[in-house]
DSSP file (Angstrom, degrees, kcal/mol; ACC not computed):
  #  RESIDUE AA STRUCTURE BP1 BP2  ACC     N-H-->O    O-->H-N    N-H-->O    O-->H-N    TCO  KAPPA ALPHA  PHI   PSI    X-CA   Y-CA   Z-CA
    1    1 A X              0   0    0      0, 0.0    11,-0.6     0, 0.0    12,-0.4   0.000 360.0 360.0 360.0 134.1    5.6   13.2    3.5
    2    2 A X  E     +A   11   0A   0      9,-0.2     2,-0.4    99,-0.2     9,-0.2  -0.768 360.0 177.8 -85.3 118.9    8.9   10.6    3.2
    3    3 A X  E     -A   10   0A   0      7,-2.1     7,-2.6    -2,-0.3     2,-0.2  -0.951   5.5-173.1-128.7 165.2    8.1    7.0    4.5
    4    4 A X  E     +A    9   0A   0     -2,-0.4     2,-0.3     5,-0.2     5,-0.2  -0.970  16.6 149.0-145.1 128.5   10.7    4.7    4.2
    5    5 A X        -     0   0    0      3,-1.9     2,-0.5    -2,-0.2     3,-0.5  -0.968  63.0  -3.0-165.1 136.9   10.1    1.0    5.1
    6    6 A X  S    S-     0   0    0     -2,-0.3    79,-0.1    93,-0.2    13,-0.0  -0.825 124.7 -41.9  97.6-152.9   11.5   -2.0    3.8
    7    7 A X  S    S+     0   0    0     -2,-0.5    13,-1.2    69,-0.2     2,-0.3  -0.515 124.1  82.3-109.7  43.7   14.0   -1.1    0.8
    8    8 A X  E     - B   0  19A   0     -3,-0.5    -3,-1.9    11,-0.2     2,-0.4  -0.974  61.2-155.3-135.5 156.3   11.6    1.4   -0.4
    9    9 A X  E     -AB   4  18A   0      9,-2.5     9,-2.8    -2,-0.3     2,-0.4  -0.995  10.2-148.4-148.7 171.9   10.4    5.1    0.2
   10   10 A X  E     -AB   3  17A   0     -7,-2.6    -7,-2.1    -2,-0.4     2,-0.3  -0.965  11.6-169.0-143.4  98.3    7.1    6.6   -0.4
   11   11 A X  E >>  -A    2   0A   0      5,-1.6     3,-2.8    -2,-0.4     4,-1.1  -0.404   7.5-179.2-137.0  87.5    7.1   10.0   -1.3
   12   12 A X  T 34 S+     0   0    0    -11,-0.6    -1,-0.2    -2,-0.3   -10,-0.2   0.504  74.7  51.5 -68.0  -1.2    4.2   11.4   -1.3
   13   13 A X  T 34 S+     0   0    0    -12,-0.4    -1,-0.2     1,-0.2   -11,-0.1   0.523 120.8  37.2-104.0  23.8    4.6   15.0   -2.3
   14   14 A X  T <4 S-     0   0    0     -3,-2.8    -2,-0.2     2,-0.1    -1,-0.2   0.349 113.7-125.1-114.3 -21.9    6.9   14.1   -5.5
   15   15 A X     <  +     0   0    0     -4,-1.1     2,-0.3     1,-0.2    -3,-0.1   0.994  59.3 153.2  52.1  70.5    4.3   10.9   -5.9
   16   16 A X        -     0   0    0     -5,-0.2    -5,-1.6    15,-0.1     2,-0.5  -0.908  43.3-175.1-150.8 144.0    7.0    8.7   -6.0
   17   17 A X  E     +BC  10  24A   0      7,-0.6     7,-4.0    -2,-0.3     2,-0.3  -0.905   8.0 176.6-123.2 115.0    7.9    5.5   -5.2
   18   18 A X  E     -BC   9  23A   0     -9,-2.8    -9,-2.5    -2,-0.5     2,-0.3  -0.804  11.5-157.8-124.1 152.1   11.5    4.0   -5.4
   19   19 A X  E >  S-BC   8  22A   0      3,-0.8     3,-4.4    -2,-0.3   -11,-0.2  -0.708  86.2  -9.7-101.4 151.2   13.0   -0.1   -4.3
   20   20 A X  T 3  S-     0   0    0    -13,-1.2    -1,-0.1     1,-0.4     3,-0.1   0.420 132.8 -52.5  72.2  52.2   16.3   -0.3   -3.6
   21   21 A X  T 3  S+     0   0    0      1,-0.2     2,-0.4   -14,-0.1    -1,-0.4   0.551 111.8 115.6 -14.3  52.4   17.1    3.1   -4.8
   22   22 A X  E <  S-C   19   0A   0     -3,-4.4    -3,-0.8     2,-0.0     2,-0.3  -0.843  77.6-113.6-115.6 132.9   15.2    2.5   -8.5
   23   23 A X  E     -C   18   0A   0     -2,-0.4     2,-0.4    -5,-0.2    -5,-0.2  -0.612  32.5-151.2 -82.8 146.4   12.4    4.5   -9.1
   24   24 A X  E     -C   17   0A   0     -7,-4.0    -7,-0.6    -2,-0.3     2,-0.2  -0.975  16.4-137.3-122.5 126.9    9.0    1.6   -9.3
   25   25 A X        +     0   0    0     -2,-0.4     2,-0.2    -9,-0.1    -9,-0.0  -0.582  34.4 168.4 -74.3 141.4    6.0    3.0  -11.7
   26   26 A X        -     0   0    0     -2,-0.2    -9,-0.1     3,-0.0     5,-0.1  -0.912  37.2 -95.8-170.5 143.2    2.7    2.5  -10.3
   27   27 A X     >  -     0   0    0     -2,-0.2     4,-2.1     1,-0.1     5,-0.4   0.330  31.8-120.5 -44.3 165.7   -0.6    3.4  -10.7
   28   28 A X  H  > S+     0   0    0      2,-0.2     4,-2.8     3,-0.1     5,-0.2   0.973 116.6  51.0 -86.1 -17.8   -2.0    6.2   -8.8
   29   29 A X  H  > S+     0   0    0      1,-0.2     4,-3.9     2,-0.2     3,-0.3   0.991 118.3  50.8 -63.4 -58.5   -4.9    3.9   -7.1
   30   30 A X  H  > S+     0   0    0      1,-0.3     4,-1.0     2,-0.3    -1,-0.2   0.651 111.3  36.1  26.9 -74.3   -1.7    2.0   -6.4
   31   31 A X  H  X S+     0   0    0     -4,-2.1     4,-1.8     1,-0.2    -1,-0.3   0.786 113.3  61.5 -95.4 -24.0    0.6    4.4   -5.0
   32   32 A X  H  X S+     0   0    0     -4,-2.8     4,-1.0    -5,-0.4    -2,-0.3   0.896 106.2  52.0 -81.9 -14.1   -2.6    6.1   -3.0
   33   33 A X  H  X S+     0   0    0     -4,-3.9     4,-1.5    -5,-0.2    -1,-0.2   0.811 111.4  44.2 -69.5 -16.0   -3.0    2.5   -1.3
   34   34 A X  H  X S+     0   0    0     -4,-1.0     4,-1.4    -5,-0.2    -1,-0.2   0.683 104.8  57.7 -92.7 -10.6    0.2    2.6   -0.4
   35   35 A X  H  X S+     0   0    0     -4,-1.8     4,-0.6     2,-0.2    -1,-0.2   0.686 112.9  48.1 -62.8 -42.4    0.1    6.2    0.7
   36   36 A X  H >< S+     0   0    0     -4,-1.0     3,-2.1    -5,-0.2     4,-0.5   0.962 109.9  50.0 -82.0 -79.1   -2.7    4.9    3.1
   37   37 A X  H >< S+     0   0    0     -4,-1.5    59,-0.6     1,-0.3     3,-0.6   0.649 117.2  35.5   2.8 -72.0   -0.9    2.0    4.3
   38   38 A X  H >< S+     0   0    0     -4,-1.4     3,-1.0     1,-0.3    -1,-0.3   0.489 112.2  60.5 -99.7 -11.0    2.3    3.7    5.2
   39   39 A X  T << S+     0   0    0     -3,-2.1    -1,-0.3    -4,-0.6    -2,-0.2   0.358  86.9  76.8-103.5  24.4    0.6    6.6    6.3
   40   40 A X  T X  S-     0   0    0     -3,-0.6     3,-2.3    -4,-0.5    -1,-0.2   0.014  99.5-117.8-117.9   1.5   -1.6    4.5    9.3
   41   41 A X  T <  S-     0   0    0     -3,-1.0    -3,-0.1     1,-0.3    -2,-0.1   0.871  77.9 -47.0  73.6   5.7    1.4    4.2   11.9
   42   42 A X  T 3  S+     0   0    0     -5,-0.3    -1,-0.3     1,-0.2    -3,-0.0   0.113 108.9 143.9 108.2 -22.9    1.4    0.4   11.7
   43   43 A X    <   -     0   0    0     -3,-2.3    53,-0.5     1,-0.1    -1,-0.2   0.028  58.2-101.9 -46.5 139.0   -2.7    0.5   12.2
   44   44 A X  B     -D   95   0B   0     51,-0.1     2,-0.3     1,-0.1    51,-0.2  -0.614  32.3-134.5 -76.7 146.9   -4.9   -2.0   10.4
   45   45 A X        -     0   0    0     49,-2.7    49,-0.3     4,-0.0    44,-0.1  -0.965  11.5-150.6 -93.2  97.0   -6.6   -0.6    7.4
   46   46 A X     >  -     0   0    0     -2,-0.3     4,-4.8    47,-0.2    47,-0.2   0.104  17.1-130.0 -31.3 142.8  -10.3   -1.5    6.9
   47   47 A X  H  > S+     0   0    0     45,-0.8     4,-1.2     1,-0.2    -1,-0.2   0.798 115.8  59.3 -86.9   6.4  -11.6   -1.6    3.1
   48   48 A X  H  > S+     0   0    0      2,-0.2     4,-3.6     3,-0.1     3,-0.5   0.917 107.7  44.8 -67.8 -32.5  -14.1    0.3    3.9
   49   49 A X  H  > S+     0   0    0      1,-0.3     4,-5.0     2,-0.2     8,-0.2   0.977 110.9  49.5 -59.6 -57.3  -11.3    2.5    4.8
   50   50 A X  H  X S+     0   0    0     -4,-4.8     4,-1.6     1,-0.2    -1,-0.3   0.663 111.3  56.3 -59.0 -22.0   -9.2    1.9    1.7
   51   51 A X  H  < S+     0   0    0     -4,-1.2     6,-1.4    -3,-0.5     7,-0.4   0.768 106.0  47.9 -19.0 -64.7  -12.6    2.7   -0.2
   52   52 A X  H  X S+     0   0    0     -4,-3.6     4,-1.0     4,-0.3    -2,-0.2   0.997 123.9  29.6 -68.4 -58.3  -13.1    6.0    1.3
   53   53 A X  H  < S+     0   0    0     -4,-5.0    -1,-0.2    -5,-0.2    -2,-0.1   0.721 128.2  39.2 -94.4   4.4   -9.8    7.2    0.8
   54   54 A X  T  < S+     0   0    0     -4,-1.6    -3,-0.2    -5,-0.1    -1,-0.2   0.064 136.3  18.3 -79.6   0.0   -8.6    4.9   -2.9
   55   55 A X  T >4 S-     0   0    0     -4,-0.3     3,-1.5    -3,-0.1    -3,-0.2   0.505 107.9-117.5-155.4   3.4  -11.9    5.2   -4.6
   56   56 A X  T 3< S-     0   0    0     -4,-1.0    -4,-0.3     1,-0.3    -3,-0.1   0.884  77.6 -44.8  36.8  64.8  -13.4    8.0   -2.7
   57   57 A X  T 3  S+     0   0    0     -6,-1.4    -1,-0.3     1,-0.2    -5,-0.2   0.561  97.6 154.9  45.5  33.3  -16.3    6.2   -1.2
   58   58 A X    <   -     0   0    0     -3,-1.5     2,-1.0    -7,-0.4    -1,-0.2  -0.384  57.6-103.8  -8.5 118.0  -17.1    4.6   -4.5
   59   59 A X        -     0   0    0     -2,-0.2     2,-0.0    -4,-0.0    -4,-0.0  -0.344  51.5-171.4 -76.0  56.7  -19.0    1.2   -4.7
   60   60 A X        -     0   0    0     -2,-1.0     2,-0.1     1,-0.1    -9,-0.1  -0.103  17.2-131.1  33.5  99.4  -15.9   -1.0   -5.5
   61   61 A X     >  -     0   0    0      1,-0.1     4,-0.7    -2,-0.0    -1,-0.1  -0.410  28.1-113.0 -53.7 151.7  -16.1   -4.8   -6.5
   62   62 A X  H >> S+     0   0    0      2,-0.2     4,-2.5     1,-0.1     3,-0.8   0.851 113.6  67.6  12.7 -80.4  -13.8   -7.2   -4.8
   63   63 A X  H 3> S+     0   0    0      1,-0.3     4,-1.2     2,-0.2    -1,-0.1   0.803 100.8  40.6 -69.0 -55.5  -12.1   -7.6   -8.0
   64   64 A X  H 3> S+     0   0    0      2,-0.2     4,-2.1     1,-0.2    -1,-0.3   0.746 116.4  52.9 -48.0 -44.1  -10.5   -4.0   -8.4
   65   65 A X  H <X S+     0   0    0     -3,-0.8     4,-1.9    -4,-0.7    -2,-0.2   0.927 108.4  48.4 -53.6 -66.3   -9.6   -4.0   -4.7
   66   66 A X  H  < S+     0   0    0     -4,-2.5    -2,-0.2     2,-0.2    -3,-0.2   0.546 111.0  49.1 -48.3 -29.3   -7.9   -7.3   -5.0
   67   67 A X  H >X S+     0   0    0     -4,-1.2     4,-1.9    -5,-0.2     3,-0.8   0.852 107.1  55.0-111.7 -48.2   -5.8   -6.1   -8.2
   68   68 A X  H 3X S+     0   0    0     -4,-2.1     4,-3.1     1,-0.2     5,-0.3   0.995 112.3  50.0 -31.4 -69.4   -4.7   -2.7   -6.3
   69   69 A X  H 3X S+     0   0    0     -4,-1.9     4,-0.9    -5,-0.2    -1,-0.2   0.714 113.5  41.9 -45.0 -24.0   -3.4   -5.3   -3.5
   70   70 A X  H <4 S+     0   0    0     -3,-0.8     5,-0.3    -5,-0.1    -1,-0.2   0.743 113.1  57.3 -99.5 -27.6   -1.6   -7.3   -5.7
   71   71 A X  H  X S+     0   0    0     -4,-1.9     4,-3.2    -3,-0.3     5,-0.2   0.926 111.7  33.5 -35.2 -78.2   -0.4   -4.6   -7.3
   72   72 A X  H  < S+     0   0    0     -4,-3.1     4,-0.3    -5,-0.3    -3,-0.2   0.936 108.3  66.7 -64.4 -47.7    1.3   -2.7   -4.6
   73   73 A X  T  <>S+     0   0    0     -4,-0.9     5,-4.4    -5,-0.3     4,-0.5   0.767 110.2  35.7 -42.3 -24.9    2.3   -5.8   -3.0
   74   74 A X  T >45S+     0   0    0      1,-0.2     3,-1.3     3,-0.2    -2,-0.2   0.831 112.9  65.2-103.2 -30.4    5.0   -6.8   -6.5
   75   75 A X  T 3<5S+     0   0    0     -4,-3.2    -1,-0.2    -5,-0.3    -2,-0.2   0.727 106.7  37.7 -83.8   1.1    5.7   -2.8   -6.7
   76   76 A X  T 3 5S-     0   0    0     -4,-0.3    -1,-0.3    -5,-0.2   -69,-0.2   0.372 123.0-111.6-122.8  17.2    7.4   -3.0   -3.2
   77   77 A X  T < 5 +     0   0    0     -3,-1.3     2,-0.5    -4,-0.5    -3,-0.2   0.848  57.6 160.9  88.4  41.5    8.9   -6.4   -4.2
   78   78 A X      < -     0   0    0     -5,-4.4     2,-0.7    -6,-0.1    -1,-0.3  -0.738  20.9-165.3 -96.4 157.5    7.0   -8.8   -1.8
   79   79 A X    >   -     0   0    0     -2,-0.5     3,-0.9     5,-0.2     5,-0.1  -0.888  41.7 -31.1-134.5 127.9    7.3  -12.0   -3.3
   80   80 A X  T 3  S-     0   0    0     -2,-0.7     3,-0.2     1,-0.2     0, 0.0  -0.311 111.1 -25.7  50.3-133.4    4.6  -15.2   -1.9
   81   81 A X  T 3  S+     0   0    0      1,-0.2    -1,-0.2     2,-0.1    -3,-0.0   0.070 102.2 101.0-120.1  43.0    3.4  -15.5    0.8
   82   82 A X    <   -     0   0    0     -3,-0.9    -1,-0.2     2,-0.1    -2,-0.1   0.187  63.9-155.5 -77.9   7.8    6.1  -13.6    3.2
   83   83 A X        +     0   0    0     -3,-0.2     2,-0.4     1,-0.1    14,-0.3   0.619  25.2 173.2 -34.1  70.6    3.6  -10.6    3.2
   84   84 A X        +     0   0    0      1,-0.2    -5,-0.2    -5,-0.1    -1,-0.1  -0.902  68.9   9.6-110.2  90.4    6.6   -7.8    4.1
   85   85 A X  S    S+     0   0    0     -2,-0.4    12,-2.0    10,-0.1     2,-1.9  -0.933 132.2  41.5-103.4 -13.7    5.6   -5.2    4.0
   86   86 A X  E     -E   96   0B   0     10,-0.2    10,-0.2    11,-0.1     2,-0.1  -0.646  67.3-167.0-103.7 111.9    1.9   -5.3    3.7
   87   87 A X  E     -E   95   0B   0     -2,-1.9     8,-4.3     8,-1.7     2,-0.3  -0.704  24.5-118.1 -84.3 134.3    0.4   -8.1    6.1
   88   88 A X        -     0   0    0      6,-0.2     2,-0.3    -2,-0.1     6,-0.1  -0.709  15.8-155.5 -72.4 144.6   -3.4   -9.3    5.6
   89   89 A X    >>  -     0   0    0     -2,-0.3     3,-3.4   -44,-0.1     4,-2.1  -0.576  30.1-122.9-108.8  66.6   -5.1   -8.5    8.7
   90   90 A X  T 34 S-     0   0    0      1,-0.3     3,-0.1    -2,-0.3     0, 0.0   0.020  88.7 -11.8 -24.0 136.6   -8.3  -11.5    8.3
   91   91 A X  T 34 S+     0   0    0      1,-0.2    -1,-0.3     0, 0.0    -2,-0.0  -0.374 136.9  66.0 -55.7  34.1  -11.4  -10.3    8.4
   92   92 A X  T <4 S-     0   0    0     -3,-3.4   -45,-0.8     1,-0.1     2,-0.2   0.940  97.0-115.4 -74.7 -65.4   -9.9   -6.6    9.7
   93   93 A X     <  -     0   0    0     -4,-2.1   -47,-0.2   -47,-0.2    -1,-0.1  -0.709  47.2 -20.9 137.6 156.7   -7.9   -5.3    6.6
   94   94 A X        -     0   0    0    -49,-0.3   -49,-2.7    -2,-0.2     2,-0.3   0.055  47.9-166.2 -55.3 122.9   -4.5   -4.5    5.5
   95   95 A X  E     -DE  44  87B   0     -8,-4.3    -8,-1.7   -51,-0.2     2,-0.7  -0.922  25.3-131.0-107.0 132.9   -1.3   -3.6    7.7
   96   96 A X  E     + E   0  86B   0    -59,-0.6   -10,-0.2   -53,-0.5     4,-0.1  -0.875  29.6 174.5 -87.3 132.7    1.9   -2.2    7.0
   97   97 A X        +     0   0    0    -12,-2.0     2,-0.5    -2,-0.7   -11,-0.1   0.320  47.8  92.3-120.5  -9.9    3.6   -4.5    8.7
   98   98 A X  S    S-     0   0    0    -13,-0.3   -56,-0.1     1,-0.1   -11,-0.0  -0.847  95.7 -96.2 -95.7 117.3    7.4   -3.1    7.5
   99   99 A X        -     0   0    0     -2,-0.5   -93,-0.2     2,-0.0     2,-0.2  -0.026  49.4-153.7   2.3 117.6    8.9   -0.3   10.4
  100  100 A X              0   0    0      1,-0.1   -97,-0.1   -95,-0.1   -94,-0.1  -0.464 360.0 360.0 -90.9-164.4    7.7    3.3    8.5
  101  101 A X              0   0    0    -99,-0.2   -99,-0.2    -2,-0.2    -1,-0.1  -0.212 360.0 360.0-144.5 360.0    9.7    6.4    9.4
């Protein structure tokens, strides 16, 4: 599957992730949050959600969670607190919040 949202696309069945047509190395927890993300239709993501399918229903600190999110946020070039494309959804969970197709 191709999403494209932003100036990035997300392709998961090369597992790759390009900005601005530059290919962006990223982990795979990484590229599979963002896989989740883009692949939810605009829907907020629980962490439990992001658990089940980044860590495969793993018991998961805070801290690891938190560093995937920050992660993924600078590998699609969001910069402060604009959060485009991934919006927090308080206390729900994560949206992509950039148009997918």
């Amino acid at each position: 599957m191709i999403y494209r949202f932003s100036d990035c696309v997300l392709d998961t069945s090369r597992h790759e992730l390009t900005r601005e047509n530059e290919p962006v190395h990223v982990e795979p927890q990484v590229f599979q949050l963002l896989a989740v993300l883009a692949g939810s239709g605009g829907a907020v993501v629980s962490k439990d959600e992001l658990i089940d399918e980044v860590w495969g229903g793993l018991n998961v600190s805070e801290a690891p969670i938190s560093a995937r999110i920050s992660a993924a946020r600078q590998a699609v070039g969001e910069a402060g607190q604009a959060q485009r494309p991934i919006r927090t959804i308080p206390p729900r969970g994560l949206q992509m919040a950039a148009r997918t197709s």
